[in-house]
C-alpha positions in Angstrom: 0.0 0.0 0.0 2.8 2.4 0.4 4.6 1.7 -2.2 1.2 2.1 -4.5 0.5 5.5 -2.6 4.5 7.0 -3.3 4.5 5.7 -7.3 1.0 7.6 -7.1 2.5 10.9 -5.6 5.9 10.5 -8.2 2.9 10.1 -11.0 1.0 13.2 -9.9 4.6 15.5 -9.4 5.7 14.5 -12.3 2.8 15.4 -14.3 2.4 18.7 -12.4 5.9 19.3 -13.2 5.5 18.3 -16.8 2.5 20.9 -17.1 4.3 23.3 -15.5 7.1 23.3 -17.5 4.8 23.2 -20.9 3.3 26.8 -19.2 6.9 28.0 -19.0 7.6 27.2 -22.4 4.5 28.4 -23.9 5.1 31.8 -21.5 8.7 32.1 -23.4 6.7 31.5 -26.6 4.5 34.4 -25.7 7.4 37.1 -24.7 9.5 35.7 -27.7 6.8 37.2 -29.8 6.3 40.5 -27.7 9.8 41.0 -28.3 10.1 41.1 -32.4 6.9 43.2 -32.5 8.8 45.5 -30.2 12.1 45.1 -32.3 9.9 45.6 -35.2 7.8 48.4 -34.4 10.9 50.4 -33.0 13.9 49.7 -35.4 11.9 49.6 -38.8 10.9 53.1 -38.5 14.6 54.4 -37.1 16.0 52.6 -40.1 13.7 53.8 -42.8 14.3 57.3 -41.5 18.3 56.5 -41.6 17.6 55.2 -45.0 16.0 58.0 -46.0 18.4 60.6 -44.4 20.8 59.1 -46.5 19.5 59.2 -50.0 17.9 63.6 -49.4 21.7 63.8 -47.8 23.5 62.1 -51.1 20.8 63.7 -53.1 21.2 67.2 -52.0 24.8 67.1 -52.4 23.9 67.9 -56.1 21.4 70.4 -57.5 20.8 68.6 -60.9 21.7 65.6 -62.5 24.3 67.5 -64.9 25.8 68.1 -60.9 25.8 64.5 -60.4 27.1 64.0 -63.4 30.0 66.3 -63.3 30.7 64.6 -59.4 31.0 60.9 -61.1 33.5 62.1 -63.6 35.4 64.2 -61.3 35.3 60.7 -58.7 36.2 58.5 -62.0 39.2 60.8 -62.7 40.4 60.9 -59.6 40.6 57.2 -59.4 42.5 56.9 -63.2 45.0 59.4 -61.8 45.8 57.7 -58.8 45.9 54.8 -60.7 48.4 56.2 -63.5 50.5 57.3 -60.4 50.9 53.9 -59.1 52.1 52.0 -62.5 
């Protein structure tokens, strides 16, 4: 009789402990998620706005695209003179 009664208690502990430790997972499942909607709704707007900085701050740099045009050829020459230097 005692031995039936303590393989009933190990049954019942071990089966509280398996449910608890299903709660705990799915609780890690929950704040898992929380956490990429957080990450989501925080960095996607800070690096659209760096994004964005960027290309009005590259864009700016030139008032037309004959000013663009003119800073690509002055970059491309640069380069072939540094690399007529170094032959």
């Amino acid at each position: 009789m005692r031995n039936e009664l303590f393989r009933f208690m190990c049954v019942i502990v071990q089966s509280a402990l398996r449910e608890g430790i299903n709660m705990y997972l799915a609780h890690l499942h929950l704040i898992k998620d929380r956490i990429i909607k957080m990450i989501k709704r925080i960095f996607v707007p800070i690096l659209a706005a760096l994004f964005l900085a960027g290309v009005f701050g590259s864009i700016s740099g030139c008032n037309t695209m004959e000013g663009a045009g003119k800073d690509v050829e002055q970059g491309g020459k640069a380069i072939k003179d540094e690399a007529n230097e170094h032959k």
